[in-house]
DRENDRENTI-372473 format. One record per residue (C-alpha): residue in three letters; chain; residue number from 1; x, y, z. Coordinates in nm, 2 decimals. Layout:
% residues N
<atom code="ALA" unit="A" pos="NUM" x="X" y="Y" z="Z"/>
...
***
This chain:
% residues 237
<atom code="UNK" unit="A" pos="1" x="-8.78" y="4.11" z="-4.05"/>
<atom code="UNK" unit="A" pos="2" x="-8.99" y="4.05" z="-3.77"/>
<atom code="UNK" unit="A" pos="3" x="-8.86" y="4.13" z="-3.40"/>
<atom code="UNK" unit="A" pos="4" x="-8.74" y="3.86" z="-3.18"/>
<atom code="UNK" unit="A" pos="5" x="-9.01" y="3.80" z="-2.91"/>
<atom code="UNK" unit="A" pos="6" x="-8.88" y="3.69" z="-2.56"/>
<atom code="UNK" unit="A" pos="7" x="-9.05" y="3.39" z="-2.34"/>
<atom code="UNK" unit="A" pos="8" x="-8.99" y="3.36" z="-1.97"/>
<atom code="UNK" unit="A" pos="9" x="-9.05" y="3.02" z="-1.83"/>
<atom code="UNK" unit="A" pos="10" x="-9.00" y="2.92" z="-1.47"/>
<atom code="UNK" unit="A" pos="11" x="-8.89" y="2.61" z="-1.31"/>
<atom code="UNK" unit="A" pos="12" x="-8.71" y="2.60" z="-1.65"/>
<atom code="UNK" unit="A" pos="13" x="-8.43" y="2.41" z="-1.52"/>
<atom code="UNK" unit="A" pos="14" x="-8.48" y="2.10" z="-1.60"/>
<atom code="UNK" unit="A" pos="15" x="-8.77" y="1.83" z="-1.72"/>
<atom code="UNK" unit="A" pos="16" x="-9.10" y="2.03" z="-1.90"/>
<atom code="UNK" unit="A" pos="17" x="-8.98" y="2.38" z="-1.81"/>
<atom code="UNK" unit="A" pos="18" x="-8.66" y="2.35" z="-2.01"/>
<atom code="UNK" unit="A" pos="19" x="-8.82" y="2.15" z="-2.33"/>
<atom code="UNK" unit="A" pos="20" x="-9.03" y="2.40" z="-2.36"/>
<atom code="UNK" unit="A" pos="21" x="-8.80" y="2.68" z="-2.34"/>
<atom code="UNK" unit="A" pos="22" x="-8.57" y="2.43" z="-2.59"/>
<atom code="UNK" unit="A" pos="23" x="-8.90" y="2.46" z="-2.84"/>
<atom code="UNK" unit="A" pos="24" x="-8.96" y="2.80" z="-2.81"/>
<atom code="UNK" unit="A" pos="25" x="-8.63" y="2.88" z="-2.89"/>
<atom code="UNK" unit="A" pos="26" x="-8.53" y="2.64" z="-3.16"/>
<atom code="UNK" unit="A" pos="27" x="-8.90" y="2.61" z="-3.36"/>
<atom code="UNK" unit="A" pos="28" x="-9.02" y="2.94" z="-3.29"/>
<atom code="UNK" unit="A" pos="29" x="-8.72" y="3.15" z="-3.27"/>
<atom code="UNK" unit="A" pos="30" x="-8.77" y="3.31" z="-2.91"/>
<atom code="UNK" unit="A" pos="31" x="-8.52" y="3.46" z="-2.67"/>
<atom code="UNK" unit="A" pos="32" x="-8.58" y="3.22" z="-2.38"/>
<atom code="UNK" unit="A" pos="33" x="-8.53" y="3.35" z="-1.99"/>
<atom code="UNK" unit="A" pos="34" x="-8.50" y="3.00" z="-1.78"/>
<atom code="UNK" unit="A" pos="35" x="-8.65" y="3.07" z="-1.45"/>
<atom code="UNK" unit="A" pos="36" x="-8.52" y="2.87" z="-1.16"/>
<atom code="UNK" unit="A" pos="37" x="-8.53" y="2.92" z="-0.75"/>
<atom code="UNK" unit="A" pos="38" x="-8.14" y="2.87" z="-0.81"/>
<atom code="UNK" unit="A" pos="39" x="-7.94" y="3.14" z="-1.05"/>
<atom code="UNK" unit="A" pos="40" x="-7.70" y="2.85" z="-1.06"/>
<atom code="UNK" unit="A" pos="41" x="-7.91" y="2.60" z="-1.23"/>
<atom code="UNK" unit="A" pos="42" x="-8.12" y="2.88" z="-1.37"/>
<atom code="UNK" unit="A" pos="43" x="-7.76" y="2.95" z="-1.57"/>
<atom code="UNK" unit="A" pos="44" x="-7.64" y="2.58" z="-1.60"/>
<atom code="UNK" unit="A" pos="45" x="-7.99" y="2.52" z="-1.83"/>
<atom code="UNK" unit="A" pos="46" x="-7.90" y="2.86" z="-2.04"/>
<atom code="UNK" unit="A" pos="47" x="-7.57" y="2.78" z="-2.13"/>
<atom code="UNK" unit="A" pos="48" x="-7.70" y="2.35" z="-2.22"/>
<atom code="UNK" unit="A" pos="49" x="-7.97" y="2.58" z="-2.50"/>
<atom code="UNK" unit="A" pos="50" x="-7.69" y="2.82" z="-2.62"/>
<atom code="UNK" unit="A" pos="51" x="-7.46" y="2.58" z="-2.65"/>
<atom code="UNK" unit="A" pos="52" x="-7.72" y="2.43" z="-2.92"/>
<atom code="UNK" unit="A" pos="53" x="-7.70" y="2.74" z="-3.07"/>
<atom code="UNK" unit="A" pos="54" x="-7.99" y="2.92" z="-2.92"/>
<atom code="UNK" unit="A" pos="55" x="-8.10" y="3.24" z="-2.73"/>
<atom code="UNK" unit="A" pos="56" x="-8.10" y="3.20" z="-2.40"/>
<atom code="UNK" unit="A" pos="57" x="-8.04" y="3.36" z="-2.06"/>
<atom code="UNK" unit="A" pos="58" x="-8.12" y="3.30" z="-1.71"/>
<atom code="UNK" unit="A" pos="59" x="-8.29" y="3.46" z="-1.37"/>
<atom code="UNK" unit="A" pos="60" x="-8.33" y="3.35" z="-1.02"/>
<atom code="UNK" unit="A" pos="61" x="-8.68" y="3.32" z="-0.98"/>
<atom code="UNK" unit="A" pos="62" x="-8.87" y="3.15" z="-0.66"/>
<atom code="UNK" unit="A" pos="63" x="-9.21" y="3.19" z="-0.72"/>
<atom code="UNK" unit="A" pos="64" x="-9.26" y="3.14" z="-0.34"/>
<atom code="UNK" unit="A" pos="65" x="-9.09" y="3.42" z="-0.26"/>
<atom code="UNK" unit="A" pos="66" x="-9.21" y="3.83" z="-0.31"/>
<atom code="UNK" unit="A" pos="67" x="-8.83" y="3.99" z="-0.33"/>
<atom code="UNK" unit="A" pos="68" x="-8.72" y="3.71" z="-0.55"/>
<atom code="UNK" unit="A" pos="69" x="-9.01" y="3.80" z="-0.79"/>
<atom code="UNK" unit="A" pos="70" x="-9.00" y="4.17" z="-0.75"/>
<atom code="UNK" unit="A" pos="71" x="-8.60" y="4.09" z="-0.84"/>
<atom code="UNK" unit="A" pos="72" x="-8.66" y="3.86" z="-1.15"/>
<atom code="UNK" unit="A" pos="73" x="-8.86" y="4.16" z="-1.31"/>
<atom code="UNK" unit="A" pos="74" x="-8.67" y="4.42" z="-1.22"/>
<atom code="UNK" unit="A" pos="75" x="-8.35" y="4.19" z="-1.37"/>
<atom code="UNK" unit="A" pos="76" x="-8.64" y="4.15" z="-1.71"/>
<atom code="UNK" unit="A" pos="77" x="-8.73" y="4.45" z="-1.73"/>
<atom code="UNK" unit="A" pos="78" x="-8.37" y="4.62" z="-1.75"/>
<atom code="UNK" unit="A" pos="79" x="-8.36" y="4.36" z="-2.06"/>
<atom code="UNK" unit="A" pos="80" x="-8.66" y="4.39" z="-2.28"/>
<atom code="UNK" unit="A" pos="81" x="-8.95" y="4.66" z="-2.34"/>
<atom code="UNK" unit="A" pos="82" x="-9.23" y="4.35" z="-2.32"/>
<atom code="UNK" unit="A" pos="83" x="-9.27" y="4.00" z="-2.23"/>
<atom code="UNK" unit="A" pos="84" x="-9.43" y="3.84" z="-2.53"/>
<atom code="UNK" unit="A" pos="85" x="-9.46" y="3.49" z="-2.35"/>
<atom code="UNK" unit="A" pos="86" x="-9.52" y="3.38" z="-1.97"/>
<atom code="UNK" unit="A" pos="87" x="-9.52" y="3.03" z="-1.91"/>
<atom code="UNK" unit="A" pos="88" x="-9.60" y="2.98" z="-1.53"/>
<atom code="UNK" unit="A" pos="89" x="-9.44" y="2.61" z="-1.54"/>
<atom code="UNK" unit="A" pos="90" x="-9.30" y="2.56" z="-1.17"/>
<atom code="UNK" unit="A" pos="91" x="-9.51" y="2.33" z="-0.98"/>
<atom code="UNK" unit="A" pos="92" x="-9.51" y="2.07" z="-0.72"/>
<atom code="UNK" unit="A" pos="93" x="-9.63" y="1.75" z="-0.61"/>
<atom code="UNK" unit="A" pos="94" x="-9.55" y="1.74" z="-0.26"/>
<atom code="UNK" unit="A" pos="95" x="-9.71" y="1.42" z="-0.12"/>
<atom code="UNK" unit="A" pos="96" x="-9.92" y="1.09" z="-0.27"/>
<atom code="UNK" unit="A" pos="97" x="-10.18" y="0.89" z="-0.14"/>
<atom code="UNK" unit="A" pos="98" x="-10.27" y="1.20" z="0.08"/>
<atom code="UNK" unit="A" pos="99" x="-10.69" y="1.09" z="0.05"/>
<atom code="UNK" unit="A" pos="100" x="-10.67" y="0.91" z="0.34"/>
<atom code="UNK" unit="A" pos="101" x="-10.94" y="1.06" z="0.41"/>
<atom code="UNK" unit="A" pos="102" x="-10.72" y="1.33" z="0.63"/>
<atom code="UNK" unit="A" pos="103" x="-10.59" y="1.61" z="0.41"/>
<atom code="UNK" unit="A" pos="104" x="-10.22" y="1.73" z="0.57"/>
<atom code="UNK" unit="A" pos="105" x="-10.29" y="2.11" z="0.57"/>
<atom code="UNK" unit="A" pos="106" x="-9.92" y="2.18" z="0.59"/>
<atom code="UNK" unit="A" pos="107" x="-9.93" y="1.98" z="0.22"/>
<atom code="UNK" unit="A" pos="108" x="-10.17" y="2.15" z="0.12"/>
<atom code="UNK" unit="A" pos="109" x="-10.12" y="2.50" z="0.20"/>
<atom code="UNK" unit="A" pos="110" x="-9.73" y="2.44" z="0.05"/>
<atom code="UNK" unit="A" pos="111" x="-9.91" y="2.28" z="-0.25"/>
<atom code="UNK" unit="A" pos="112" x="-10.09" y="2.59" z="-0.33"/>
<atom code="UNK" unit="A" pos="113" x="-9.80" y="2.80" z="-0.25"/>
<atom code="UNK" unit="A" pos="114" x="-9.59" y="2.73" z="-0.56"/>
<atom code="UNK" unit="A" pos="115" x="-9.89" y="2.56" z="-0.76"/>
<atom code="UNK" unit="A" pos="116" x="-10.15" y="2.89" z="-0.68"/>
<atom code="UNK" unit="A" pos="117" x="-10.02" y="3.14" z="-0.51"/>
<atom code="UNK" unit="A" pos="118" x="-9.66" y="3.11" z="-0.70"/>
<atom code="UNK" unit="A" pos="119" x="-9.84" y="3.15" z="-1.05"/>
<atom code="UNK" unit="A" pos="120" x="-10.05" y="3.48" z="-0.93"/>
<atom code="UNK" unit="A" pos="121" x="-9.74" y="3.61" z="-0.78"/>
<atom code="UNK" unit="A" pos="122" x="-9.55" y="3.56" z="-1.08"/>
<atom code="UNK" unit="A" pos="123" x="-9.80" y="3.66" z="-1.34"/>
<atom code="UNK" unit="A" pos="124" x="-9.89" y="3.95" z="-1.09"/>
<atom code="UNK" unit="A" pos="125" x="-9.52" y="4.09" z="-1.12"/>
<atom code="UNK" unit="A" pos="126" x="-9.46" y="4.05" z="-1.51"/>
<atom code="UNK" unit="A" pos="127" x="-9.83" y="4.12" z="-1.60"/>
<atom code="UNK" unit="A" pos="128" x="-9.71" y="4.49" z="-1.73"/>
<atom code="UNK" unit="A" pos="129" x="-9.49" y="4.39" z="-1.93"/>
<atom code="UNK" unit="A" pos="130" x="-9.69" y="4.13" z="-2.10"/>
<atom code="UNK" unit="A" pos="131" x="-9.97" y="4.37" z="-2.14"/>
<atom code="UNK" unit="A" pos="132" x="-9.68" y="4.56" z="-2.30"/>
<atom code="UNK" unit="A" pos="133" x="-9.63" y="4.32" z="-2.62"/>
<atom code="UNK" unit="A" pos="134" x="-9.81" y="4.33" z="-2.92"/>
<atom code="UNK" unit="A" pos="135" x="-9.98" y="4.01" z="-2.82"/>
<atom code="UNK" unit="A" pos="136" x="-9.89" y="3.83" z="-2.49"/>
<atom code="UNK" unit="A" pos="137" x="-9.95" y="3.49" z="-2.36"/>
<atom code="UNK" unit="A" pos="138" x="-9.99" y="3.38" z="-2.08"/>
<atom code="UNK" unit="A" pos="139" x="-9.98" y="2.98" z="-2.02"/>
<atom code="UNK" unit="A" pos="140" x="-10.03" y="2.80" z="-1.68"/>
<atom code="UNK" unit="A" pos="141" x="-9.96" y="2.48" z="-1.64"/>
<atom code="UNK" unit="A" pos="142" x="-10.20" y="2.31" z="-1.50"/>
<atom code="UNK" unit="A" pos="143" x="-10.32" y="1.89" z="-1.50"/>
<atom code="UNK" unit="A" pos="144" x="-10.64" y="1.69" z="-1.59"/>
<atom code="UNK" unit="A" pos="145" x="-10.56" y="1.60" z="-1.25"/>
<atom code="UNK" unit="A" pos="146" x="-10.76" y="1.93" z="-1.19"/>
<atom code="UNK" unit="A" pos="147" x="-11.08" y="1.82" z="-1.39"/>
<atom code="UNK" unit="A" pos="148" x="-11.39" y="1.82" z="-1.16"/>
<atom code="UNK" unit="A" pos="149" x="-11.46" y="1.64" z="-1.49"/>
<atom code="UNK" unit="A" pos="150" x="-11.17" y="1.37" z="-1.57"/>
<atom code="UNK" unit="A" pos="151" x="-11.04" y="1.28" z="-1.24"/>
<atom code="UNK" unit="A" pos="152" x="-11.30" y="1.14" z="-1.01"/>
<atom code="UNK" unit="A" pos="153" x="-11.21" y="0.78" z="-0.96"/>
<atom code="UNK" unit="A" pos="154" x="-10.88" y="0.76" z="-0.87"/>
<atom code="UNK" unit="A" pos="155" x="-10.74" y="1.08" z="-0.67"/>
<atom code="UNK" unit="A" pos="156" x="-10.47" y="1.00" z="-0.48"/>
<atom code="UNK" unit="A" pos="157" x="-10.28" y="1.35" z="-0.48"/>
<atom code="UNK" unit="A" pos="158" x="-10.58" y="1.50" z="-0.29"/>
<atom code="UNK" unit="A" pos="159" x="-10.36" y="1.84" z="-0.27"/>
<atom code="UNK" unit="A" pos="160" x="-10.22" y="1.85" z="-0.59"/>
<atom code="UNK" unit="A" pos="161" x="-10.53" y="1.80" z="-0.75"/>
<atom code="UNK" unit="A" pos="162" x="-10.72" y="2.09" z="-0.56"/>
<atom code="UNK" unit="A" pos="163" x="-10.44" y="2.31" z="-0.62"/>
<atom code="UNK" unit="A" pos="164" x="-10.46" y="2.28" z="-1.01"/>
<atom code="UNK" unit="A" pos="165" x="-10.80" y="2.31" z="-1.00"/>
<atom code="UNK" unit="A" pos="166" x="-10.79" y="2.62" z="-0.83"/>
<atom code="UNK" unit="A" pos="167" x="-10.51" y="2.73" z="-1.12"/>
<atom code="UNK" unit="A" pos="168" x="-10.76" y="2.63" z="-1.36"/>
<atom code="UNK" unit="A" pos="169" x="-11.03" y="2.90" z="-1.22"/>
<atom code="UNK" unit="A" pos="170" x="-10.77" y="3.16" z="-1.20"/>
<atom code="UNK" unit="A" pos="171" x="-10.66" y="3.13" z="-1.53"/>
<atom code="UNK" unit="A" pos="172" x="-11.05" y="3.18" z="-1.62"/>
<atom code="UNK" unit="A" pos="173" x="-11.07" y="3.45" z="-1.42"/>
<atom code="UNK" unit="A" pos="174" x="-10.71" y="3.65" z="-1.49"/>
<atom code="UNK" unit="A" pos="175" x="-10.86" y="3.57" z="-1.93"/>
<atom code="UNK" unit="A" pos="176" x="-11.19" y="3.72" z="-1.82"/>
<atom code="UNK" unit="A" pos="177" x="-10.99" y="4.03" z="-1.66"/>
<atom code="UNK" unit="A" pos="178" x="-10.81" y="4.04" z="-1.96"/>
<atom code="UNK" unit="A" pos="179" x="-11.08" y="4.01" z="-2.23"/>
<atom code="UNK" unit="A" pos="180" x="-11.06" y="4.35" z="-2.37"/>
<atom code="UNK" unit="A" pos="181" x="-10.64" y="4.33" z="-2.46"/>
<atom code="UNK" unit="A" pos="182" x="-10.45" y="4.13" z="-2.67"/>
<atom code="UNK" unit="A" pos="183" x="-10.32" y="3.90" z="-2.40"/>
<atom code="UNK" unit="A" pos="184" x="-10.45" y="3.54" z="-2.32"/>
<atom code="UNK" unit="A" pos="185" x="-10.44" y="3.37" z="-2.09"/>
<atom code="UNK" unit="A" pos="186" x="-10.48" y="2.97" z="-2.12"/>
<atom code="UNK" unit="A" pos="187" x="-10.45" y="2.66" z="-1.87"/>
<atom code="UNK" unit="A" pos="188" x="-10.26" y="2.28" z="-2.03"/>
<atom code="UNK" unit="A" pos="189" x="-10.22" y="1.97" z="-1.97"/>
<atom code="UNK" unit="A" pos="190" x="-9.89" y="1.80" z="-2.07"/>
<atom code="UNK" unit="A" pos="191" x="-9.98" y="1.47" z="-2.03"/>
<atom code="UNK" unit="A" pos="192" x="-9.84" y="1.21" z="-1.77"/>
<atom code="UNK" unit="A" pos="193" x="-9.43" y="1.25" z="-1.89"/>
<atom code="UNK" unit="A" pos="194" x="-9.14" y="1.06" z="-1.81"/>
<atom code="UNK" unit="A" pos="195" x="-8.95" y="1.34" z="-1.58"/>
<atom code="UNK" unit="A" pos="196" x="-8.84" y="1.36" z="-1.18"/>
<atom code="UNK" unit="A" pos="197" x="-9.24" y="1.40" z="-1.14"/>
<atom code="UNK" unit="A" pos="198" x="-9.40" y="1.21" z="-1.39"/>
<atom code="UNK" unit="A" pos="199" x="-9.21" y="0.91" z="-1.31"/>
<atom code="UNK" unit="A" pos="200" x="-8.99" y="0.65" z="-1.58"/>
<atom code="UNK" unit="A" pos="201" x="-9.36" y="0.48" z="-1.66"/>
<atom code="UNK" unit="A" pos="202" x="-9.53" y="0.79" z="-1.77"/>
<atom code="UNK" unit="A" pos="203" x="-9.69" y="0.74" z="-2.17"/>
<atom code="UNK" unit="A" pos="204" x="-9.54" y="1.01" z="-2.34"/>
<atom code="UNK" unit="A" pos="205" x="-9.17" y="1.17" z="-2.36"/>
<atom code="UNK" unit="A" pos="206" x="-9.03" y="1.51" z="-2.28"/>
<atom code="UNK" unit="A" pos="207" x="-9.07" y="1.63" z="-2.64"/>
<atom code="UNK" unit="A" pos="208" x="-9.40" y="1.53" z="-2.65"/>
<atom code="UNK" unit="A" pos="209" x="-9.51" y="1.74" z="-2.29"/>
<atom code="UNK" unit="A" pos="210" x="-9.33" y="2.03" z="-2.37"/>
<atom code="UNK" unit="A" pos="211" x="-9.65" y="2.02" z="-2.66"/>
<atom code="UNK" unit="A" pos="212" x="-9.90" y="2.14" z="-2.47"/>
<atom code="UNK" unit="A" pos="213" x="-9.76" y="2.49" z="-2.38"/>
<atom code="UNK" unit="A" pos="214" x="-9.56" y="2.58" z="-2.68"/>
<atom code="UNK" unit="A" pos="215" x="-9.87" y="2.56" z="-2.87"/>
<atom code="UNK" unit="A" pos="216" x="-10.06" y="2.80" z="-2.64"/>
<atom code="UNK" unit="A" pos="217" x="-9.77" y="3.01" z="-2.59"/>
<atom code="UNK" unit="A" pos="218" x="-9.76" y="3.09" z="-2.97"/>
<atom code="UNK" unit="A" pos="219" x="-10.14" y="3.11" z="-3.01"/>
<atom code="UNK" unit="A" pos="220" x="-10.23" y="3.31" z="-3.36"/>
<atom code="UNK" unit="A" pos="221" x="-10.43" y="3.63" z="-3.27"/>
<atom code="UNK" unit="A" pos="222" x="-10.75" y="3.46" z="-3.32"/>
<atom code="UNK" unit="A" pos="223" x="-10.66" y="3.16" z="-3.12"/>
<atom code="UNK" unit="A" pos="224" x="-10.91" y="3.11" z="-2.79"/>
<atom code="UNK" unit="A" pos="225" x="-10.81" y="3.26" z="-2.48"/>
<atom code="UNK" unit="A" pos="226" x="-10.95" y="3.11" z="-2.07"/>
<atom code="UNK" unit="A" pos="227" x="-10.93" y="2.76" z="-2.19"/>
<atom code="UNK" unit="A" pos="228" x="-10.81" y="2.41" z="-2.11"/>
<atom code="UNK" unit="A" pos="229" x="-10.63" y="2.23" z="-2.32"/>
<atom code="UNK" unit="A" pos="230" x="-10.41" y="1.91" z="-2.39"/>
<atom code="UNK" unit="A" pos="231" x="-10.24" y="1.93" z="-2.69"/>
<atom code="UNK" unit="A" pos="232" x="-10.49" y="2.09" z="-2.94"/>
<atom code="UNK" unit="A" pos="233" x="-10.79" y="1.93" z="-2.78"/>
<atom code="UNK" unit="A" pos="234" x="-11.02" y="2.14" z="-2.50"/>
<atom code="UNK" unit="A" pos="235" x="-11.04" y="1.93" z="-2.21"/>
<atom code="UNK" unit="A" pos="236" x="-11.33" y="1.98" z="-1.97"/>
<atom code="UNK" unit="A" pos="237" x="-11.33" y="2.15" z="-1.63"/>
***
């Protein structure tokens, strides 16, 4: 019998975050850790997945903040001996129709706070332990939003968009770093969704954005690794 590999997934309290965790858990059999700025509603989303019957638990987890990260591992690492699955899901839009053509750069460096610096700081803290499993991964998610390629006619979330772009050449360059372990590292898209973000006109439902990560998050071990991906498909940078 194989052992049961844990996922940590923050902003997992609701919307993306928590489908995925629900996935992860129920399709794939992992013992989820919901990651939220709040232990509260970090705990309120763990009891809604065990009381379907899965494996879950929770940890206060701001990704803006060094102690809180330093705590959230400390807290994992008293649980498990490895991370098998990071899913650096927390992100923000903080303003639309900021290309006007002035940039706030109070937006912007806020943006890249959670969106950037929040995912490094994160994956800088639990790196060890994925490195630990027998073969981590490590998904960021990211938005075609960030495509120099797919989003040139219509950017409207100036910020937003440059911060995910930016998360897209980390996750290249943390996959490079990487190259000769077992862990990778990939960026996806989960589509425009119907959520608090998305909006209620978005094409595609909760189930169907949660996709995206789960799939990269349970990667076989000759599955690609710095990539960009929506679904199954490789999007361009």
């Amino acid at each position: 019998m194989s052992a049961i590999r844990t996922a940590l997934v923050t902003g997992a309290n609701r919307g993306i975050g928590l489908e995925t965790a629900r996935q992860l858990a129920k399709l794939h059999g992992f013992n989820v850790i919901i990651g939220s700025r709040t232990l509260a509603k970090a705990e309120e989303a763990a009891q809604k997945l065990q009381g379907e019957g899965l494996t879950a638990s929770a940890v206060e987890l701001d990704v803006t903040s060094d102690a809180s990260v330093q705590a959230a591992v400390a807290t994992v690492a008293s649980q498990v001996k490895h991370l098998d699955v990071l899913v650096n899901n927390a992100g923000v839009i903080l303003s639309r129709g900021d290309m006007n053509p002035k940039v706030d750069p109070k937006i912007l460096s806020e943006t890249f706070d959670v969106n950037v610096v929040g995912t490094v700081r994160v994956t800088n803290g639990f790196l060890d332990l994925v490195k630990a499993a027998p073969e981590g991964r490590i998904v960021n998610v990211s938005s075609y939003m960030g495509s120099l390629t797919l989003y040139q006619s219509n950017i409207d979330t100036c910020a937003y968009s440059v911060s995910k772009t930016a998360l897209n050449m980390y996750t290249v360059s943390l996959a490079r770093a990487l190259k000769d372990t077992k862990v990778k590292v990939n960026s996806g898209h989960p589509g425009w969704v119907r959520t608090d973000m998305g909006g209620a006109d978005a094409d595609l439902c909760i189930e169907e954005g949660a996709e995206t990560s789960v799939y990269l998050a349970t990667l076989p071990s000759d599955g690609p690794t710095g990539g960009f991906f929506f679904k199954k498909e490789v999007l361009p940078w």
